[in-house]
PDB file with one MODEL, atoms N, CA, C and O in Angstrom:
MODEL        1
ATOM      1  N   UNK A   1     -14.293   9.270 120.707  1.00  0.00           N
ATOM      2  CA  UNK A   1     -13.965  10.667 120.904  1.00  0.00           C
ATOM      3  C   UNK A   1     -15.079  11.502 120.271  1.00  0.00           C
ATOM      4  O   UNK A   1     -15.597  11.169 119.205  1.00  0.00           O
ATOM      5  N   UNK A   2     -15.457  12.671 121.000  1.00  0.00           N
ATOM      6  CA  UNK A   2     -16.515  13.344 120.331  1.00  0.00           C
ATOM      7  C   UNK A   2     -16.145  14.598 119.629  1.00  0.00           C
ATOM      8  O   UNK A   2     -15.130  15.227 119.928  1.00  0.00           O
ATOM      9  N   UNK A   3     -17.202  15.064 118.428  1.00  0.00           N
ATOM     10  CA  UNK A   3     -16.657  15.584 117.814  1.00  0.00           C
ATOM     11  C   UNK A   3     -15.740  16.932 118.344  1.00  0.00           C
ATOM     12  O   UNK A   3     -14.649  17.294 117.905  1.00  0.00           O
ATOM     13  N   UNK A   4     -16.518  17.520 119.385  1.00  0.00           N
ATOM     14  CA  UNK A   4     -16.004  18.929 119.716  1.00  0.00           C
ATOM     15  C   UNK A   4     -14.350  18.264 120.196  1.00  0.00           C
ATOM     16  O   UNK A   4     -13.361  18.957 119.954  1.00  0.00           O
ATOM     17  N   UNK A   5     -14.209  17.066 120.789  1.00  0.00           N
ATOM     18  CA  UNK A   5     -12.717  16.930 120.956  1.00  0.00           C
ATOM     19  C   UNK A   5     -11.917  16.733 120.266  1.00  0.00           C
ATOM     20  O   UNK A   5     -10.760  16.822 120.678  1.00  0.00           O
ATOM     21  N   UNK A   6     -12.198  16.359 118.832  1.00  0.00           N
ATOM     22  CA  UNK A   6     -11.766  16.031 117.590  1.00  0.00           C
ATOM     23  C   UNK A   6     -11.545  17.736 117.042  1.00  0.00           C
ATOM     24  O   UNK A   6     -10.489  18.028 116.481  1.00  0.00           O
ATOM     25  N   UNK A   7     -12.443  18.617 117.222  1.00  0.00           N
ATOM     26  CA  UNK A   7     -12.542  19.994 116.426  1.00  0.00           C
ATOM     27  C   UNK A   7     -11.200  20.695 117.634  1.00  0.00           C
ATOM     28  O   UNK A   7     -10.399  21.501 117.159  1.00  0.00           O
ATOM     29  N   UNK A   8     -11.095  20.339 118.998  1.00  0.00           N
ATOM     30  CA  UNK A   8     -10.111  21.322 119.801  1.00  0.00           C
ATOM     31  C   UNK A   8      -8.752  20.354 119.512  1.00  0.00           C
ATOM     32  O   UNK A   8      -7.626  20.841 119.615  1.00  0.00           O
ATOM     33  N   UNK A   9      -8.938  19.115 119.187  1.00  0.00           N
ATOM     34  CA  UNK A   9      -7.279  18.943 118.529  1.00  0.00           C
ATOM     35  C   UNK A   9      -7.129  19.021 117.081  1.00  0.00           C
ATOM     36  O   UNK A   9      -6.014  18.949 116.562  1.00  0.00           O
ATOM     37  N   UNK A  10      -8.039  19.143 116.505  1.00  0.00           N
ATOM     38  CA  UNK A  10      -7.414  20.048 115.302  1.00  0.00           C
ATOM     39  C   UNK A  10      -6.928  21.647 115.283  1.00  0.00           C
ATOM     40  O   UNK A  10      -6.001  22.066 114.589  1.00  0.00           O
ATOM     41  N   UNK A  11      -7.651  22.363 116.083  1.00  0.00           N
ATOM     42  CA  UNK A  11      -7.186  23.365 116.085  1.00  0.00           C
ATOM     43  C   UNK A  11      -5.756  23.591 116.993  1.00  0.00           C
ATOM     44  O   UNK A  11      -4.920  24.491 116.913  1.00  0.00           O
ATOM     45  N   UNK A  12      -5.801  22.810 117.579  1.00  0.00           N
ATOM     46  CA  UNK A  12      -4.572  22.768 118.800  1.00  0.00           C
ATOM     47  C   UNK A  12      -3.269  22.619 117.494  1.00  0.00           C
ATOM     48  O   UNK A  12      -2.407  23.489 117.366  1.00  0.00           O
ATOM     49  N   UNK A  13      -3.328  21.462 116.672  1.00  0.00           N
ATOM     50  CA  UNK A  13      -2.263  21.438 115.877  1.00  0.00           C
ATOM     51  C   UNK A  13      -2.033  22.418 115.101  1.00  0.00           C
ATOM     52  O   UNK A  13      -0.896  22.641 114.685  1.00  0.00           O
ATOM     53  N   UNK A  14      -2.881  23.021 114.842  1.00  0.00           N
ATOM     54  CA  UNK A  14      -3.024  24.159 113.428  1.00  0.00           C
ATOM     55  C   UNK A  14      -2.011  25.413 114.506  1.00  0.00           C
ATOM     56  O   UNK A  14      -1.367  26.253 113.877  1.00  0.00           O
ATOM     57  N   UNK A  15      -1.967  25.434 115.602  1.00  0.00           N
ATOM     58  CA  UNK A  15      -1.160  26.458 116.549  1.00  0.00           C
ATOM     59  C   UNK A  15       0.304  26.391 116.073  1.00  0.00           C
ATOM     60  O   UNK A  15       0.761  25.343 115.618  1.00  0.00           O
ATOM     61  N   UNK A  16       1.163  27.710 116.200  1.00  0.00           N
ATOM     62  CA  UNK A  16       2.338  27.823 116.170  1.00  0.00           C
ATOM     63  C   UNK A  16       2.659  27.079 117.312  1.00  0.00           C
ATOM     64  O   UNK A  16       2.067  26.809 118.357  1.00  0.00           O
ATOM     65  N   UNK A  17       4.133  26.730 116.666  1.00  0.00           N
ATOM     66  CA  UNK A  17       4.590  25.796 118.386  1.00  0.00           C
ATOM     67  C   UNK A  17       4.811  26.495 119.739  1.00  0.00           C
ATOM     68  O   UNK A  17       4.653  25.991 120.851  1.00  0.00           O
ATOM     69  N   UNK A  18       5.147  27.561 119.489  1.00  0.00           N
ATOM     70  CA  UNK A  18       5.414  28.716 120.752  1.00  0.00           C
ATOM     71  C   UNK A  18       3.762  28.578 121.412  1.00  0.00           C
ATOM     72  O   UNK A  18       3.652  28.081 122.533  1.00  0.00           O
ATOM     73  N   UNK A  19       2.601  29.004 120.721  1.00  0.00           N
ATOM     74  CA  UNK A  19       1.197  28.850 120.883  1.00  0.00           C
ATOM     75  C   UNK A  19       1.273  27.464 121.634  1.00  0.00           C
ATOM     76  O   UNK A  19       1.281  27.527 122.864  1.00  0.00           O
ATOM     77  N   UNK A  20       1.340  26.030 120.954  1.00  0.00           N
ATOM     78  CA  UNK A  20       0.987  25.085 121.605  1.00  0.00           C
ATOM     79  C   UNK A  20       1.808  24.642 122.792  1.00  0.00           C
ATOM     80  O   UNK A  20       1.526  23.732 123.571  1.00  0.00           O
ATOM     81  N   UNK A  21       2.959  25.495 122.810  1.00  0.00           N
ATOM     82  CA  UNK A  21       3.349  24.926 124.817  1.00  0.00           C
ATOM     83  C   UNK A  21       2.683  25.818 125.568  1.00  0.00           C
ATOM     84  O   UNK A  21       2.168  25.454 126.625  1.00  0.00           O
ATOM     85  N   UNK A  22       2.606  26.972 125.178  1.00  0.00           N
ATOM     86  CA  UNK A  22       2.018  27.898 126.159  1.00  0.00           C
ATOM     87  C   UNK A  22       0.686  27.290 126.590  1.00  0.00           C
ATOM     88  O   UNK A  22       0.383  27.102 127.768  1.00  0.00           O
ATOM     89  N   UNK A  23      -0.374  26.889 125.148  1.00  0.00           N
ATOM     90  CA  UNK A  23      -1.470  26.308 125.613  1.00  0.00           C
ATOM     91  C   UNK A  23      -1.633  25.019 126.542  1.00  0.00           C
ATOM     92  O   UNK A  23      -2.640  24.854 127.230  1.00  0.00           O
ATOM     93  N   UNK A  24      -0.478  24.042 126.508  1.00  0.00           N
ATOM     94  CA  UNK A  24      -0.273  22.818 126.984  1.00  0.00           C
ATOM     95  C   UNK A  24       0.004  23.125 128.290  1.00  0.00           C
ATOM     96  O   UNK A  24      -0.582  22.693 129.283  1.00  0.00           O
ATOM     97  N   UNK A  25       1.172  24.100 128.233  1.00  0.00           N
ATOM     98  CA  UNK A  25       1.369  24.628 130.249  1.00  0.00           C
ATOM     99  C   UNK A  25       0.133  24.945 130.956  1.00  0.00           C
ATOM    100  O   UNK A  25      -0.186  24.425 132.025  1.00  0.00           O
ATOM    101  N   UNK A  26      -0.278  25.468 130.576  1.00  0.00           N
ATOM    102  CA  UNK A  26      -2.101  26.106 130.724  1.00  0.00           C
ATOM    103  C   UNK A  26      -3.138  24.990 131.050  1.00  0.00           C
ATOM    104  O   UNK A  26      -3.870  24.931 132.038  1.00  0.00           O
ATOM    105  N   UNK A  27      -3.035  24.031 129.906  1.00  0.00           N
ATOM    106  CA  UNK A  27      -3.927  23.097 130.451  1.00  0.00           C
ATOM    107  C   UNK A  27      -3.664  21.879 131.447  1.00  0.00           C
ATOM    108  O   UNK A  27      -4.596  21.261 131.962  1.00  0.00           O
ATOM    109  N   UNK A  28      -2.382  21.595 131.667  1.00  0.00           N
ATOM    110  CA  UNK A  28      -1.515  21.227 132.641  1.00  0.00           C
ATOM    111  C   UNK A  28      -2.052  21.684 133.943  1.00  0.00           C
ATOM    112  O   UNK A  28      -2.551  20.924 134.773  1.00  0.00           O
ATOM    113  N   UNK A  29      -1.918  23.019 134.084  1.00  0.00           N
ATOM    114  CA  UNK A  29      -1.815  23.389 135.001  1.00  0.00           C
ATOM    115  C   UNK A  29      -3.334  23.099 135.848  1.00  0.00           C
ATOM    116  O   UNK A  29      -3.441  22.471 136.901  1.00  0.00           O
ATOM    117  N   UNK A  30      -4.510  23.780 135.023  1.00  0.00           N
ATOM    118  CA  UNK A  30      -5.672  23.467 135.346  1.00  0.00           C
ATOM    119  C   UNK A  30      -6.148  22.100 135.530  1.00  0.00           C
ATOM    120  O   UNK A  30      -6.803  21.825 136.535  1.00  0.00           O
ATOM    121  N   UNK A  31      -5.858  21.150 134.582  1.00  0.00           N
ATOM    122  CA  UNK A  31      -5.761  19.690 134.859  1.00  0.00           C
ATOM    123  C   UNK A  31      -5.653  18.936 136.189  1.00  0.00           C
ATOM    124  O   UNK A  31      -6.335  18.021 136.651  1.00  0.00           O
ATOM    125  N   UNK A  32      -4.440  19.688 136.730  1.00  0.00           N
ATOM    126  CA  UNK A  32      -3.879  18.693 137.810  1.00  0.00           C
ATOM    127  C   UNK A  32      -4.149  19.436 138.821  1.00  0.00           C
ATOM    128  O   UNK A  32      -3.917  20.643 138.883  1.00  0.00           O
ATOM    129  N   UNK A  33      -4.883  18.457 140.052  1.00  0.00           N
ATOM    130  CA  UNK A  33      -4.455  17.330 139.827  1.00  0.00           C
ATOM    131  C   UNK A  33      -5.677  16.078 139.547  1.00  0.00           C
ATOM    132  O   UNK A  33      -6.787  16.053 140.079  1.00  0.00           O
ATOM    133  N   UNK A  34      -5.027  14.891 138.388  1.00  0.00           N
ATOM    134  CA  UNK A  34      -6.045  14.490 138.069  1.00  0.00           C
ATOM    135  C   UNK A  34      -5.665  12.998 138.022  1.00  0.00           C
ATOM    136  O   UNK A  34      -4.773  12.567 137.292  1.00  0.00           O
ATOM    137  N   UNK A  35      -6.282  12.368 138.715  1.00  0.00           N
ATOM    138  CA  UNK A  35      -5.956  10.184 138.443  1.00  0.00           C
ATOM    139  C   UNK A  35      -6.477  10.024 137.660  1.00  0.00           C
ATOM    140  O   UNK A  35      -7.488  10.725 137.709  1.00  0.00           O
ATOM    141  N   UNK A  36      -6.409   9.046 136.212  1.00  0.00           N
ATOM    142  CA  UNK A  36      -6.517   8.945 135.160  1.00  0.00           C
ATOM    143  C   UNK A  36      -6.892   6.873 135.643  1.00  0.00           C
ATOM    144  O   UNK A  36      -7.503   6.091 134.915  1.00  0.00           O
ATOM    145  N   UNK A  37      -6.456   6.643 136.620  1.00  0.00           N
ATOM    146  CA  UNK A  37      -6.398   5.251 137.575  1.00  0.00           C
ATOM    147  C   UNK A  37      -4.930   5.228 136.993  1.00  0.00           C
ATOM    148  O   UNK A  37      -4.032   6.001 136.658  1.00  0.00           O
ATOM    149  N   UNK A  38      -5.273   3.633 137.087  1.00  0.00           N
ATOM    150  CA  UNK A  38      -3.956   2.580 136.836  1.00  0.00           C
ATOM    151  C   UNK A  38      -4.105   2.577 135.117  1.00  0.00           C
ATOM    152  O   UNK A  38      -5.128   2.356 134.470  1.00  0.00           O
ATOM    153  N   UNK A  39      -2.945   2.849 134.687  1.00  0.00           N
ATOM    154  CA  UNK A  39      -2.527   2.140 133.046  1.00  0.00           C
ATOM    155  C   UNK A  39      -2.440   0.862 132.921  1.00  0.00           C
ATOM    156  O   UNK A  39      -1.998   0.194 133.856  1.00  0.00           O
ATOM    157  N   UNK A  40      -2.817   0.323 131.826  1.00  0.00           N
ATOM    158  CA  UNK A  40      -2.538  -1.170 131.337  1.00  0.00           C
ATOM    159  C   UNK A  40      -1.076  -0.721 130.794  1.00  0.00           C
ATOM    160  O   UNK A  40      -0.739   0.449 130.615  1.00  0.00           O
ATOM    161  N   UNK A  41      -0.190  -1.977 130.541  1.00  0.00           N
ATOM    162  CA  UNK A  41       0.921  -2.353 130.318  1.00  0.00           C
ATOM    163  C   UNK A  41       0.822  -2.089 128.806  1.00  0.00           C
ATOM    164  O   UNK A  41       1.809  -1.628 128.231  1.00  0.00           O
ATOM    165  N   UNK A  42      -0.370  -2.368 128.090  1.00  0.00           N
ATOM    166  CA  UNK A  42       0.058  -1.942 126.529  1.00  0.00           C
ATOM    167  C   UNK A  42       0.111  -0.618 126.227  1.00  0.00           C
ATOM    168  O   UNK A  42       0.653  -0.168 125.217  1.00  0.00           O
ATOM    169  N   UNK A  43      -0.719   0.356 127.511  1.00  0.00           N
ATOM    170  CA  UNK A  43      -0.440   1.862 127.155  1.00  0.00           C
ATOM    171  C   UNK A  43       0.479   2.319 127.387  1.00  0.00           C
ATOM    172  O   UNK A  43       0.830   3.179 126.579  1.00  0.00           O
ATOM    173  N   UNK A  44       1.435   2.049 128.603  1.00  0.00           N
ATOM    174  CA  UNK A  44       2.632   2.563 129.166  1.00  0.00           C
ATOM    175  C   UNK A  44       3.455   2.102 128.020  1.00  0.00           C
ATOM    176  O   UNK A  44       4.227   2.993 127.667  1.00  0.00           O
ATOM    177  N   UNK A  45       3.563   0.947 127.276  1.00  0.00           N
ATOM    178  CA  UNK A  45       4.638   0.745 126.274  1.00  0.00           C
ATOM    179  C   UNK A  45       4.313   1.648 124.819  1.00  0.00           C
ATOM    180  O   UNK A  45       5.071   2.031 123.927  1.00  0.00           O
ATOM    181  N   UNK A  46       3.356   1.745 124.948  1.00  0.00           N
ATOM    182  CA  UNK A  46       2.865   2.411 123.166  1.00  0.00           C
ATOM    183  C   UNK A  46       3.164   4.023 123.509  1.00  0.00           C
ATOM    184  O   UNK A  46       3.626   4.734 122.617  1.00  0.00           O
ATOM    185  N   UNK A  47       2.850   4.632 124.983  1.00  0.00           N
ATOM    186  CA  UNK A  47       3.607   5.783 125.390  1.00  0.00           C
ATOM    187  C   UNK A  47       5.127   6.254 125.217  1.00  0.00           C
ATOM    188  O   UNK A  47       5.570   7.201 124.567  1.00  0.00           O
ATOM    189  N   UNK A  48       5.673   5.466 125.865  1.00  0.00           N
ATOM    190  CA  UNK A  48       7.168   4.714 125.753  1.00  0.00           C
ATOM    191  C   UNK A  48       7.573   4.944 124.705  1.00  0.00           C
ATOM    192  O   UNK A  48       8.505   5.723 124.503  1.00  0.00           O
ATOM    193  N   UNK A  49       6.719   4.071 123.476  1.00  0.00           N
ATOM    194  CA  UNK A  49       7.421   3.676 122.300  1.00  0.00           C
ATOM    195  C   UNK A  49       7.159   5.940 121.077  1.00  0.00           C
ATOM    196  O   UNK A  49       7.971   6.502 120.341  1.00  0.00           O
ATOM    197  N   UNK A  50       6.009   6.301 121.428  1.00  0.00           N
ATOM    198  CA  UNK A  50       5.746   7.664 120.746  1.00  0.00           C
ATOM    199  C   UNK A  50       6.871   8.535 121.940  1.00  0.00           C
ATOM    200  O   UNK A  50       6.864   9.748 121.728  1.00  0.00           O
ATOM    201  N   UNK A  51       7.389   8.294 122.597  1.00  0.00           N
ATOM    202  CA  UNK A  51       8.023   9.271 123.415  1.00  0.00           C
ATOM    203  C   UNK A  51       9.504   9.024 122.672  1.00  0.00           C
ATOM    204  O   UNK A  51      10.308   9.936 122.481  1.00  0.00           O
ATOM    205  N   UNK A  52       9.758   7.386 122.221  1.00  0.00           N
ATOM    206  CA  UNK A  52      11.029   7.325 122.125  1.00  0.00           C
ATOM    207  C   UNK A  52      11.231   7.866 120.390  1.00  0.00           C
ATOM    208  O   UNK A  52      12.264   8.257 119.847  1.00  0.00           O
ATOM    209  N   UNK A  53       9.694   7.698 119.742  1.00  0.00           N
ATOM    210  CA  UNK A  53       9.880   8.386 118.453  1.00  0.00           C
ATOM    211  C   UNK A  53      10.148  10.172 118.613  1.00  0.00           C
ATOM    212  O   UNK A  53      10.955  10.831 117.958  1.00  0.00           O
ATOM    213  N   UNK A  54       9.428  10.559 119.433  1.00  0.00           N
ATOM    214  CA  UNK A  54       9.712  11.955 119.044  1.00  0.00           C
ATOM    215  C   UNK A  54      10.932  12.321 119.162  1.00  0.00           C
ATOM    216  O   UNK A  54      11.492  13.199 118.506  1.00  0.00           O
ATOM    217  N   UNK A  55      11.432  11.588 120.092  1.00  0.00           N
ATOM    218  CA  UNK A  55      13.645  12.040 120.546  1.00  0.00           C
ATOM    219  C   UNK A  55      14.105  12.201 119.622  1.00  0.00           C
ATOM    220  O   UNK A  55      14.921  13.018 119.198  1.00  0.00           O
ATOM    221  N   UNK A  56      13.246  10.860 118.966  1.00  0.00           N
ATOM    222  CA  UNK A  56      14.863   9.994 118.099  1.00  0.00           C
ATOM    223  C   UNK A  56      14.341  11.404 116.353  1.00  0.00           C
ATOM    224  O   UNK A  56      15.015  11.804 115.403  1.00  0.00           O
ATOM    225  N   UNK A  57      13.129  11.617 116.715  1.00  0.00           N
ATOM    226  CA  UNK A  57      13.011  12.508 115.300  1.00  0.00           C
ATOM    227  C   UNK A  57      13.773  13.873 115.942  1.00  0.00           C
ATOM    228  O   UNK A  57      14.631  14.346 115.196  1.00  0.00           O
ATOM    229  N   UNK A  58      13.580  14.527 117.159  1.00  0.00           N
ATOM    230  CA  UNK A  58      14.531  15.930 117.505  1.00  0.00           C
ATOM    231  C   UNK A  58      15.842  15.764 117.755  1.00  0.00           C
ATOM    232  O   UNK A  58      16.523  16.731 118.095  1.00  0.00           O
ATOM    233  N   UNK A  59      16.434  14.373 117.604  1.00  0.00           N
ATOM    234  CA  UNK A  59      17.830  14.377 117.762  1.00  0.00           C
ATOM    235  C   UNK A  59      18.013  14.297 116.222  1.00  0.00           C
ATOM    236  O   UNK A  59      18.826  15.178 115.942  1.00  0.00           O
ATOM    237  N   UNK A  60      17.577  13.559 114.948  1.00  0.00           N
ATOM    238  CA  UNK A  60      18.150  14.177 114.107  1.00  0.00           C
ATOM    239  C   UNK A  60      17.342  14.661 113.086  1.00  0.00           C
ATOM    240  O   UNK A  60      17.531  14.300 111.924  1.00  0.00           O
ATOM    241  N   UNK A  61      16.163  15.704 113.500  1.00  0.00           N
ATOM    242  CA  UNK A  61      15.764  16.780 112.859  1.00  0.00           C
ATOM    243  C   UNK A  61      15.248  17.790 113.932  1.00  0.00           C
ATOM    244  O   UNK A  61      14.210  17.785 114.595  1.00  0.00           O
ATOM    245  N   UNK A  62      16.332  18.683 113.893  1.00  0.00           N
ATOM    246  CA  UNK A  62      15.866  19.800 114.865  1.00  0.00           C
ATOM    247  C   UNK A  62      15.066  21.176 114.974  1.00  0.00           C
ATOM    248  O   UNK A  62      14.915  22.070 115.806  1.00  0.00           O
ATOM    249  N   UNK A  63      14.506  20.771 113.298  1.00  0.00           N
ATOM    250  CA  UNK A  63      13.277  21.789 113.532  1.00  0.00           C
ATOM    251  C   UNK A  63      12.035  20.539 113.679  1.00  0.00           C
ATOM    252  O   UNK A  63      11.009  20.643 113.007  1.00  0.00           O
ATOM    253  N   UNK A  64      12.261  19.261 114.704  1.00  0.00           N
ATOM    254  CA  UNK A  64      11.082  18.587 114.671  1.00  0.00           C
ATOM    255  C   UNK A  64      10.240  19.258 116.194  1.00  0.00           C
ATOM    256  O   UNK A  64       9.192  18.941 116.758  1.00  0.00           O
ATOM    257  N   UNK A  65      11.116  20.133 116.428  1.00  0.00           N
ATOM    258  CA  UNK A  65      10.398  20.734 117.885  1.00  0.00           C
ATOM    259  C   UNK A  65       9.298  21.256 117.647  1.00  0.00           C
ATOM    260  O   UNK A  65       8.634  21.741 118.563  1.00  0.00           O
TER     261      UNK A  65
ENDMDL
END
């Protein structure tokens, strides 16, 4: 990863959360549409597995939004 992408996700986190969906809809939007190809099987599960952490942290901490 290079640095300037390292410097726009630090600043991305440093955003209020209201800030970082708005910015995320935004770059979404411009993004797509985009093939990334085919995933390997260890990314779709390690996806999987950070998708099933964030639930399980906003189901029982609900300022984890």
């Amino acid at each position: 990863m290079s640095s300037q992408t390292s410097q726009l996700l630090e600043a991305f986190e440093a955003l209020p959360e209201v800030e970082k969906r708005a910015f995320t809809a935004e770059f979404l939007r411009r993004a797509i549409p985009f093939d990334s190809g085919p995933m390997e099987d260890e990314e779709t599960a390690n996806a999987a597995d950070q998708l099933m952490a964030s639930l399980d942290a906003e189901e029982y901490d609900p300022d984890a939004r």
